[in-house]
C-alpha positions, 0 to 999 in steps of 0.5 A: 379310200386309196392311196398313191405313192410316190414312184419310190420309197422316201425312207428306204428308195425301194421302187414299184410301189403299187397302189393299195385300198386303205380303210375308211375307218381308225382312230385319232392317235394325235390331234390339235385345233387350229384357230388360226389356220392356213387362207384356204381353210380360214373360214372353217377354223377353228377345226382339228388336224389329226393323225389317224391309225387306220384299221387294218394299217397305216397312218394318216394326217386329216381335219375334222371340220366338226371339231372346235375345241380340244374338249371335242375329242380325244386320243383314241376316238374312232373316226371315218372317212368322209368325202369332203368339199375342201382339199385334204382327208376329211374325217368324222366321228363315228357313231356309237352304231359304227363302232361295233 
């Protein structure tokens, strides 16, 4: 998975931010299901918005299409990256197989 900045930092204004390769592999350190979701992604809901610790740093924001209740998932569980049809980071659940 790569990442594009901005031509700057938002926080600090540092400029010349390079683009870098992120990994496809972390785990969900917040998470809610939507039930009732933006008009894009009405037809997939309920499904879960999570914020994703990735390994090797950084932290991003995703949906889990997979996912229909909060019983579903939990703080902690390692998720990858999967390409998607719709817009936005999509992840999965990985396999017991994928987490070694």
């Amino acid at each position: 998975m790569t990442a594009t900045w901005g031509l700057a930092c938002s926080r600090c204004g540092r400029a010349g931010l390079e683009e870098r390769a992120l990994s496809d592999r972390g785990r969900v350190v917040a998470f809610t299901v939507l039930n009732v979701p933006g008009e894009e992604f009405l037809n997939e809901a309920p499904y879960a918005y999570v914020v994703v610790e990735l390994e090797g740093g950084g932290r991003v924001t995703g949906w889990m299409p997979t996912v229909r209740s909060e019983a579903d998932l939990s703080i902690g569980e390692a998720v990858r990256f999967v390409p998607g049809y719709k817009p936005g980071v999509q992840f999965v659940k990985r396999e017991a197989s994928e987490t070694t």
